[in-house]
C-alpha positions in Angstrom: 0.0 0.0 0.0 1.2 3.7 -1.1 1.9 6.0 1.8 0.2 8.7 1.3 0.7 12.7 2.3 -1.3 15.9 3.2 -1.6 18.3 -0.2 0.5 20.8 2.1 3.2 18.1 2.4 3.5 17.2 -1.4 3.2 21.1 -2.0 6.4 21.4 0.1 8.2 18.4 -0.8 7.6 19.8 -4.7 8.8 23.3 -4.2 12.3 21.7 -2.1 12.4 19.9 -5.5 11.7 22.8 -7.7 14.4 24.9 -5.8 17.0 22.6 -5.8 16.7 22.0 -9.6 17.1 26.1 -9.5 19.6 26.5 -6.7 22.5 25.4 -5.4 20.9 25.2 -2.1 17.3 25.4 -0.5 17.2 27.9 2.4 13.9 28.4 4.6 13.0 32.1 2.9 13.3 30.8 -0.8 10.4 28.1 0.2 8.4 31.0 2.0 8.8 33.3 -1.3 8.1 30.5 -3.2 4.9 29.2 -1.4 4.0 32.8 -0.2 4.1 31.7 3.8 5.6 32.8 6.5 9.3 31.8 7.6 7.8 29.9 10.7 5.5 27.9 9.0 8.2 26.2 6.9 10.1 25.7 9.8 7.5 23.5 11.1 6.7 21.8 8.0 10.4 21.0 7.7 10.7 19.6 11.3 7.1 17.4 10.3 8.5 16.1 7.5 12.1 15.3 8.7 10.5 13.4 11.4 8.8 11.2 8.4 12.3 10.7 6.9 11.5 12.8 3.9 13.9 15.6 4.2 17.0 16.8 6.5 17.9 20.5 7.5 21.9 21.0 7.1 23.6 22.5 9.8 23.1 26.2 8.0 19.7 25.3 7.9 19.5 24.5 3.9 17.4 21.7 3.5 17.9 18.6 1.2 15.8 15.9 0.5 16.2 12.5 1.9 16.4 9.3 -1.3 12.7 9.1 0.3 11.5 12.8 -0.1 12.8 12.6 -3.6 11.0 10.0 -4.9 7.8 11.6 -3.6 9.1 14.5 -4.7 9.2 13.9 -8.2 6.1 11.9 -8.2 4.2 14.5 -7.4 5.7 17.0 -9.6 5.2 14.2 -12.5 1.1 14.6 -11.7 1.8 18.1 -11.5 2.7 18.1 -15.4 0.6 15.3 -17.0 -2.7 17.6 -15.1 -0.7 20.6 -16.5 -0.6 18.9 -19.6 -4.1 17.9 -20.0 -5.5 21.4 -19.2 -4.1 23.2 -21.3 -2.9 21.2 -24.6 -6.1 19.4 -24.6 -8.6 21.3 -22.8 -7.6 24.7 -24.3 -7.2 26.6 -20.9 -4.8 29.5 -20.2 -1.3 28.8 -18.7 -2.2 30.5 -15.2 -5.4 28.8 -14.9 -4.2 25.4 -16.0 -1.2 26.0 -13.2 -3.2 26.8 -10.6 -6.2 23.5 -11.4 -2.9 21.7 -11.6 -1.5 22.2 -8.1 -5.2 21.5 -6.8 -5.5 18.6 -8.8 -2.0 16.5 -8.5 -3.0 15.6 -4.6 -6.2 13.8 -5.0 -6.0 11.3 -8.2 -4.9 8.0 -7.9 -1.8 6.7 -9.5 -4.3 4.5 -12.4 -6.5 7.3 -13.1 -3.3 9.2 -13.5 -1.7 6.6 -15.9 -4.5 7.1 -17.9 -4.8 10.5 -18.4 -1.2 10.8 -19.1 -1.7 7.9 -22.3 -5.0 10.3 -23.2 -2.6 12.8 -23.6 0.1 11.2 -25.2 -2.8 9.5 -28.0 -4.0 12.6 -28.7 -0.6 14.0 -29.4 0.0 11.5 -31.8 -2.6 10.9 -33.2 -2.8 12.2 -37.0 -6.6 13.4 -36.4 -5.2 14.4 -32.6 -4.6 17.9 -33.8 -8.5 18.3 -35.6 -9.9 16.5 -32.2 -8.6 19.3 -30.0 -9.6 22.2 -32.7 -13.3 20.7 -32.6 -13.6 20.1 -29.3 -12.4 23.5 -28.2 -14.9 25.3 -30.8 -17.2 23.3 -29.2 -16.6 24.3 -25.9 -16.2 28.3 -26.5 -19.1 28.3 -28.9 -21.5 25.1 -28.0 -21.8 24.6 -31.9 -21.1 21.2 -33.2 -18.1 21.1 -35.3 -19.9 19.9 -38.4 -17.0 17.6 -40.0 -15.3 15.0 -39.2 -11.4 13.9 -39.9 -11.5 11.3 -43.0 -15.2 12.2 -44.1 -13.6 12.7 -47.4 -14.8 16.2 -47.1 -11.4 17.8 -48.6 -11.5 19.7 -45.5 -7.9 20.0 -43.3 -6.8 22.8 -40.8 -4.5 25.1 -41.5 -1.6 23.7 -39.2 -1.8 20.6 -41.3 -1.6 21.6 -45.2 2.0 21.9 -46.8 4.1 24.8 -47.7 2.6 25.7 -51.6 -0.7 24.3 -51.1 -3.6 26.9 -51.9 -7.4 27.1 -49.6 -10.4 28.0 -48.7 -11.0 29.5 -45.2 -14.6 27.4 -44.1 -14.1 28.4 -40.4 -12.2 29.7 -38.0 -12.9 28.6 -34.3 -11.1 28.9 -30.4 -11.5 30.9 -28.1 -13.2 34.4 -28.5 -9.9 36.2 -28.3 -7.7 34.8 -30.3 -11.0 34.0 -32.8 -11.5 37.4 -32.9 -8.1 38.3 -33.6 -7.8 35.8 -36.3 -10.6 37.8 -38.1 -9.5 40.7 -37.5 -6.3 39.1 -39.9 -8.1 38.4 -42.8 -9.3 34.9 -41.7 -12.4 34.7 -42.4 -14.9 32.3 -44.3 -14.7 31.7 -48.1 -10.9 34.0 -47.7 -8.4 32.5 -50.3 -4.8 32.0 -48.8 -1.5 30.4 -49.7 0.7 28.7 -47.6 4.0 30.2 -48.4 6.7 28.7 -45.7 6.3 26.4 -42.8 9.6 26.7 -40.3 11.7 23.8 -39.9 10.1 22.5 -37.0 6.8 23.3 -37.8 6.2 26.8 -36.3 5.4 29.8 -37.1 3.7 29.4 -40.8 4.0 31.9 -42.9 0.7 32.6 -45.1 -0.2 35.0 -47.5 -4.1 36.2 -47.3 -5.4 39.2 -49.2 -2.6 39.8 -50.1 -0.8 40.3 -47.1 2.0 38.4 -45.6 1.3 36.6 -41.9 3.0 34.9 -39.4 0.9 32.6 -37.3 2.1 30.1 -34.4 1.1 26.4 -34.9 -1.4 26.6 -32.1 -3.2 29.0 -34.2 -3.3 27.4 -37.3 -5.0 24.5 -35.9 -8.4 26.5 -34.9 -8.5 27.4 -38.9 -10.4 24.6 -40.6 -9.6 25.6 -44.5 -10.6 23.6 -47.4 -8.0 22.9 -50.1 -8.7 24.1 -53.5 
């Protein structure tokens, strides 16, 4: 059976991790800073946790985590990122929002559930239709409307992330959230719009278009929320 830990625990075994991948050493104030508590309360969360044989305080008062504290350590940062991950490359939400569900989150899944939603994740990523998933799903979820194709309907459809540099289309619709929608239309980007993919970066990001006849730049992320239909 897995010991298990108090959310404050984890939250202070993770920052002692954090900082020491950041710092030579860990002192008492950097944790405070860091977790925006008092000097005293650390102390006592260090002396709690040193009596549990998850961390020891150096005779300057750095602390260092015990071969124990850092395998919880880095267990609970590793549910930190695959919830961080989740939120935001498949659910669409903002960095600071994502980080904050993701600390709240990490401390109460269990180690299956978590398993799982890390191979979600990873699927979607590679999936070749992973990219149109997200795209529908997150027009879906910012406008309630039914995204109303489907990947390998034959419909000649694509999103703009996935044609190649050269290839000519038809803007059909353009969907995410209403800010970055908006801005999008505000480009040129809007429905029936001719464009031409000029270059596509080495690594995939930006991609360079050309729309009404004016040159863009747009980041990957971006291009995915255009559906475009190749002509």
């Amino acid at each position: 059976m897995e010991a298990t830990y108090t959310p404050a625990a984890e939250d202070y075994l993770e920052t002692f991790y954090l900082l020491s991948l950041r710092k030579k050493v860990v002192r008492v104030k950097d944790v405070a800073a860091h977790l925006g508590v008092k000097m005293p309360s650390v102390v006592t969360a260090v002396k709690a946790l040193a009596e549990k044989g998850l961390v020891q305080q150096e005779r300057y008062g750095y602390i260092e985590l015990t071969p124990k504290g850092l395998v919880v350590a880095r267990e609970v940062y590793e549910r930190h990122k695959t919830w961080y991950s989740f939120l935001t490359d498949i659910l669409g939400l903002d960095p600071a929002t994502a980080e904050r569900d993701a600390c709240k989150l990490e401390h109460h899944v269990s180690s299956s559930t978590l398993e799982r939603l890390g191979k979600l994740v990873s699927f979607v990523r590679e999936c070749p239709h992973g990219s149109r998933f997200i795209a529908n799903f997150q027009e879906f979820s910012s406008s309630g409307e039914r995204p109303n194709f489907c990947p390998g309907c034959g419909t000649g459809q694509k999103l703009l992330s996935e044609l190649k540099a050269g290839e000519k289309a038809r803007v059909v619709r353009v969907g995410g959230q209403d800010m970055l929608r908006k801005r999008l239309l505000g480009m040129g980007l809007t429905p029936g719009e001719e464009l031409v993919v000029k270059r596509i970066a080495p690594l995939g990001d930006p991609i360079d278009i050309q729309v009404r006849n004016y040159d863009l730049s747009l980041r990957k992320e971006e291009a995915r929320v255009v559906v475009v239909e190749v002509i």
